[in-house]
N, C-alpha and C positions, 0 to 999 in steps of 0.2 A: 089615603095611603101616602109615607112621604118618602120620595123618591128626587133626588138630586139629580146629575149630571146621567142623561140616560137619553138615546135612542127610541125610536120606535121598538115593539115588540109584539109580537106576533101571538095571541092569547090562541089559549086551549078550548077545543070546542067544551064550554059547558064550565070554563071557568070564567074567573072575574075579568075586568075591564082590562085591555093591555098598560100599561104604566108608562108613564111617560115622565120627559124633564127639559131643562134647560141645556143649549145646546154651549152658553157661552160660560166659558170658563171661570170659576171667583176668583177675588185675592184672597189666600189662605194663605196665613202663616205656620209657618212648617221650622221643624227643627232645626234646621238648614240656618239660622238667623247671621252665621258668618257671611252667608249673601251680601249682607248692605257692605259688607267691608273689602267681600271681594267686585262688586260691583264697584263702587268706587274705584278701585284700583284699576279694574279693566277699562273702566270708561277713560280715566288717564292714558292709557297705553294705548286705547285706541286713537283716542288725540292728537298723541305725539306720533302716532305712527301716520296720520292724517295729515300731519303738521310737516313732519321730515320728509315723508314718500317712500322707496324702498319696499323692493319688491324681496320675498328671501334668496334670493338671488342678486342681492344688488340692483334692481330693478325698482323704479318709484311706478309702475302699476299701470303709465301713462305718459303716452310722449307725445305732443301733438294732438293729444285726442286719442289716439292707439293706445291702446293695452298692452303692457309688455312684464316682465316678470314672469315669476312662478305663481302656480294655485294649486298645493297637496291638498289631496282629497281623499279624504277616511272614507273608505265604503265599507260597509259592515255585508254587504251582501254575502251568501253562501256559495258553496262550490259551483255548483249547478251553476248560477247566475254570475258569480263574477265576470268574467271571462266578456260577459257581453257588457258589463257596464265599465268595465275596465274600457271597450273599444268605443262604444260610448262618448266617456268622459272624456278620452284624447282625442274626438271627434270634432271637441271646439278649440282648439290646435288650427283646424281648418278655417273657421274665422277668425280666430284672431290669431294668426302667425307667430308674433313676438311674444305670444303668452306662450310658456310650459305648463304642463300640466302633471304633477308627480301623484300619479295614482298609487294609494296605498291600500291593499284590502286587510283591514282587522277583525278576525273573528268574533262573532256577536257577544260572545261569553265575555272578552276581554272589553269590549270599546267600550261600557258606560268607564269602568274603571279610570282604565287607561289614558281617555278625555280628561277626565278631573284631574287626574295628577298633571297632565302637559297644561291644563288651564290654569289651577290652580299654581303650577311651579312658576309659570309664565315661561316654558321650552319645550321646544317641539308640539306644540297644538297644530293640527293641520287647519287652515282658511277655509275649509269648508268640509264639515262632516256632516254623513247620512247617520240620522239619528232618529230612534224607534220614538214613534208616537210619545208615550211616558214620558220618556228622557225631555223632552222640549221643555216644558214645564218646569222641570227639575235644575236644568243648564242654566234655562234664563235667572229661575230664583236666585243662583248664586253668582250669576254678573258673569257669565263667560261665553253669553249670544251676546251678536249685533242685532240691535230692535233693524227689522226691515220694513218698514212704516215708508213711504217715501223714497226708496232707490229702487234701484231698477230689479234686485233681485225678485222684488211681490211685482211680477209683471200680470196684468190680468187677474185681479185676484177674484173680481166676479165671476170668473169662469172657472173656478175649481168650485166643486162639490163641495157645500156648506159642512158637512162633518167631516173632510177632511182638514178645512180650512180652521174647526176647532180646534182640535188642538195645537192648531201652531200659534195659541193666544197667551196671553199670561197678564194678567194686571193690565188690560185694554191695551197692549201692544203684541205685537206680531213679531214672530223669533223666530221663523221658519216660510218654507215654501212646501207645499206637501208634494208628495212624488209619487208613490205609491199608497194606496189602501185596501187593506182586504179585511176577510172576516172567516171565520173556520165555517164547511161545509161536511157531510158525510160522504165519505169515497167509498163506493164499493163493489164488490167485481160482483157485475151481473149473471156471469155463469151460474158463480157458486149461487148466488139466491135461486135463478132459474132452478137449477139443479135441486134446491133444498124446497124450491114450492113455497118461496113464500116471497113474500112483497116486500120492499125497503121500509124499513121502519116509520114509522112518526113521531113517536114516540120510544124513550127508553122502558119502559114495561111493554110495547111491542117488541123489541128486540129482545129483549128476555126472555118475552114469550116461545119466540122466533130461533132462539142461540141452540135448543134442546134440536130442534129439527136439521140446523145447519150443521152442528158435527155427525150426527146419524147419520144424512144422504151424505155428506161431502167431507166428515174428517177436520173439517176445518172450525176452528175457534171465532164466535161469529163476531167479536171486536175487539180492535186494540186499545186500550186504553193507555193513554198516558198521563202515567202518577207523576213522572218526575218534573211536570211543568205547571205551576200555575194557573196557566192563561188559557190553559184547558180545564181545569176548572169550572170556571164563568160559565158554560153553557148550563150546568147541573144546577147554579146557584139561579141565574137566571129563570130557568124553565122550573124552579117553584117560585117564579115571584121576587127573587131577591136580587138583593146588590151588597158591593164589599162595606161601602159608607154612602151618605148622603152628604155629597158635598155642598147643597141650598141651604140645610139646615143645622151643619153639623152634629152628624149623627154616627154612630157606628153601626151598623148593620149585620153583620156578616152572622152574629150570633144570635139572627133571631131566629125562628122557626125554618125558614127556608132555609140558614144557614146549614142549620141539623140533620134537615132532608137532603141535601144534596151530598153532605158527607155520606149518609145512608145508601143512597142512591150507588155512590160509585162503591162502597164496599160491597153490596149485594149482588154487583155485577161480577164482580170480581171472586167473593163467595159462593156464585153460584156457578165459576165459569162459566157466564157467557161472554166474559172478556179474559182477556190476560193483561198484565201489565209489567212495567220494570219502573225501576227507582232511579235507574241512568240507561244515558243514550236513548233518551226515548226516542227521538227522531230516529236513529239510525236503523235500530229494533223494529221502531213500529213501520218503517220503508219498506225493509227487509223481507216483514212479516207478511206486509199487502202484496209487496211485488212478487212475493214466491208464494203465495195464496194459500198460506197458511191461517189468514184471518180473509173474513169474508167485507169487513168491515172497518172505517178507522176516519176518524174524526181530522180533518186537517186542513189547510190550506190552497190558496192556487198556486203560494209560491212554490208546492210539492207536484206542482200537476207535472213536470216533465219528468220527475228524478222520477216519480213510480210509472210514468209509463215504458220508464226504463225497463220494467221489470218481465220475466219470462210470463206472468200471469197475464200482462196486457200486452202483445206479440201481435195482438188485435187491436191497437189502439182505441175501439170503438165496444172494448170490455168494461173501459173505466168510466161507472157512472158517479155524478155528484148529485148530491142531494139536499133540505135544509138539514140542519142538525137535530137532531130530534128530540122534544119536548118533551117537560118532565110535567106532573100534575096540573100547572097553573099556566107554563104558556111556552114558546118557543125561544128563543132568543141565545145570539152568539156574539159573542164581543168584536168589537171596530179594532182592529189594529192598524199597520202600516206603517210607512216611513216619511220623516220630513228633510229639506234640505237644510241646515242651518249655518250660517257666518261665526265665526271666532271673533269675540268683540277686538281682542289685542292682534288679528291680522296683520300684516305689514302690506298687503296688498288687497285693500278693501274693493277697492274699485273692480278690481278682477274677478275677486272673490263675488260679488256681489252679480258680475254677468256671467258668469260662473254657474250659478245658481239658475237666473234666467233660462239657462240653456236646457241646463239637466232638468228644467221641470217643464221646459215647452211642450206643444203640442207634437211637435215633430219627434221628440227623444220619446214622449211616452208613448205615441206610437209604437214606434220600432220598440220600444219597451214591449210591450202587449203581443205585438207580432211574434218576439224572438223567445218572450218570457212565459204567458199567457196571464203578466200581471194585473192591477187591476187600476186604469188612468185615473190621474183625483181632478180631470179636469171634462168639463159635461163637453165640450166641444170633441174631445178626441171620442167621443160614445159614439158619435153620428159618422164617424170616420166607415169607407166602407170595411175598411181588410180589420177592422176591429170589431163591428156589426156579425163578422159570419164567425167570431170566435168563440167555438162554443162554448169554454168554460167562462168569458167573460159576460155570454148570456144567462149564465144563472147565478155566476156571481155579484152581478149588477145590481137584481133585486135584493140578494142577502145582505148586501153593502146596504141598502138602500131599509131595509129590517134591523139592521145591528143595532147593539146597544154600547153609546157612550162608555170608556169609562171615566173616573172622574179625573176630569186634566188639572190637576195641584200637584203642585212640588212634589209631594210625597209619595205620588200615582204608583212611581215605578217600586217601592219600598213596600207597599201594601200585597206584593205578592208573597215574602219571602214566608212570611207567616203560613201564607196557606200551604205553599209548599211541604213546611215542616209539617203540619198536622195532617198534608194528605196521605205523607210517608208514614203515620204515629197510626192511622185511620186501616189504611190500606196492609198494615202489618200486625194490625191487633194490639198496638200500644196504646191505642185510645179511642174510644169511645165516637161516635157524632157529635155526641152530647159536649163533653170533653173538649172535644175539638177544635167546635162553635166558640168555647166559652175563651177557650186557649187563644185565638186566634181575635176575638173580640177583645181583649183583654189588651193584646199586643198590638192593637188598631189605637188603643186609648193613653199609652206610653209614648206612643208617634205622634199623636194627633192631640196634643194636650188641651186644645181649645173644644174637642169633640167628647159629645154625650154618651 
């Protein structure tokens, strides 16, 4: 079976082999080809900004040995979370004095954009942004990371967790630091199952099975589903077996057999009400829906685990259980996300930018990271930590981390969703077909990826 850039995964009892792949990243050439031009250009400006010193403050970065200047800092984190990484990042303020630190949080929707234009214009790029796993890949193709090969940013690289330390690759150099990693898990309020007599899914044909029972005892819609996101997706395609592309062998996937079933999959849930879903706001909807226990169910993250225990349904905080994501005919499996740290190649304060980086991914930040967030450390040393050991969502999302499936780290990773998105909404509204779908979506895999099959 051919299978490119992929994780462990977790097969179905009575199905085939789990599928596996390589964890390191290729060089794939992607549409993107103005890279080499803006590469070039970046690596100049990093130069002379190396060359002259100058912090954006007037500051050359180092005085003596001290670090002095400014380091803005794009966080893309959410509401929930900012607030703590905001305190955070002005935390190494505290070591190094003479540095400032101009924290800026960009909402996730805006930042891939918004980077490109301040990198590509060469004004206003911040020295160091938090950038979604995809994105790394994406950034460095086009010359607007500093490779961290050799500075102090890649401190201890042995000790992060090998998948997360993939994707901060690109063409055998390193463009990042990883900070966080997680992978989606199933939340769901244990009352309501209690209450409806039946067990947490394994699978989505148990839950279907299951969805008929849960509105009878309890009124409630047994999962949310979210159509307006891609990346929610992936577990359906995955758990028949499948991937978006095979980046080992240049292949398009998405529209082969698994691809068909998994669009099938999420319409019938949705045709059959035993989920609901919406075409926007799925985040906020689908919080909404769990926290006020009008879904018994709902596919999502650690980084939600505070915002829903916000909720009147969990008053008990010991209502909210998580669970794997539940498999479809062939096997289990839930995609790797997460966050890295990366350098702006045309910096004007690399030096700072660089222990900068250092900081926000130590041992100690993603600690208190963990503690305050319940996120998920990319480094195996902070696991053995005790006040991280007794947290209980990061004891079950260790092993799902440790299950997840790659996806493929190429330039083009993060581009590869837009497509599905558009045919989940075609799928999920009766404008198309699985069939349809698959074919739509593979089609649109092969315009992107002109070197693939």
């Amino acid at each position: 079976m051919r299978r490119g850039m992929r994780g462990a995964r977790v097969p179905m009892a009575g199905a085939g082999p789990a599928r596996r792949g390589t964890s390191a990243s290729p060089a794939v050439a992607g549409l993107a080809r103005r890279g080499a031009t803006a590469t070039a250009l970046v690596a100049v400006l990093a130069l002379v900004a190396t060359a002259c010193g100058g912090g954006s403050d007037g500051g050359n970065g180092s005085s003596g040995g001290e670090l002095s200047g400014t380091v803005t800092f794009w966080d893309t984190s959410n509401d929930a979370e900012k607030a703590t990484y905001r305190k955070l990042a002005e935390g190494f303020q505290k070591e190094h004095p003479k540095v400032r630190v101009q924290y800026v949080n960009v909402p996730f929707g805006e930042a891939n954009a918004k980077f490109k234009n301040a990198a590509g214009g060469n004004s206003g790029a911040p020295d160091v942004m938090r950038t979604e796993v995809a994105w790394t890949a994406d950034f460095a193709n086009l010359g607007y990371l500093a490779p961290l090969d050799g500075t102090p940013a890649l401190d201890k690289p042995e000790d992060f967790l090998p998948q997360a330390l993939g994707s901060t690759k690109f063409k055998g150099k390193t463009y990042a630091a990883p900070q966080v990693i997680d992978t989606l898990g199933l939340f769901y309020n244990k009352k309501l199952l209690d209450d409806a007599g039946v067990a947490v899914p394994k699978t989505f044909a148990e839950l279907a099975t299951a969805a008929e029972k849960i509105k009878a005892k309890t009124g409630a819609t047994a999962l949310y589903l979210r159509g307006d996101d891609p990346f929610w997706f992936l577990p359906y395609l995955y758990g028949e077996g499948g991937d978006m592309v095979n980046a080992r062998d240049k292949v398009v996937e998405i529209d082969d057999e698994a691809g068909i079933k998994a669009f099938k999959t999420i319409k019938d849930l949705v045709d059959s009400k035993a989920a609901i879903t919406d075409a926007t706001d799925g985040r906020e909807n689908q919080l909404r829906a769990l926290k006020d226990g009008t879904v018994a169910m709902a596919i999502d993250g650690p980084w939600d685990i505070e915002a829903a225990r916000a909720g009147k349904a969990f008053k008990d905080k010991g209502n909210l259980g998580v669970a794997p994501v539940p498999g479809g005919s062939r096997a289990h499996g839930s995609p790797q996300g997460g966050w890295n740290l990366s350098v702006y190649a045309g910096s004007a304060n690399l030096p700072a930018a660089y222990e900068f980086v250092k900081y926000m991914s130590s041992a100690t930040v993603q600690q208190q990271t963990t503690e305050q967030l319940s996120l998920l450390p990319t480094r195996t040393s902070v696991y053995d930590l005790p006040a991280v050991k007794k947290n209980e969502m990061v004891t079950f999302f260790k092993p799902a981390v440790n299950g997840a499936v790659q996806r493929p780290w190429i330039a083009e990773g993060n581009s590869l969703f837009e497509p599905i998105k558009v045919q989940m909404n075609k799928v999920l509204t009766g404008a198309a077909t699985p069939e349809q779908a698959a074919k739509a979506t593979g089609d649109a895999y092969r315009k992107l990826l002109k070197d693939y099959k």
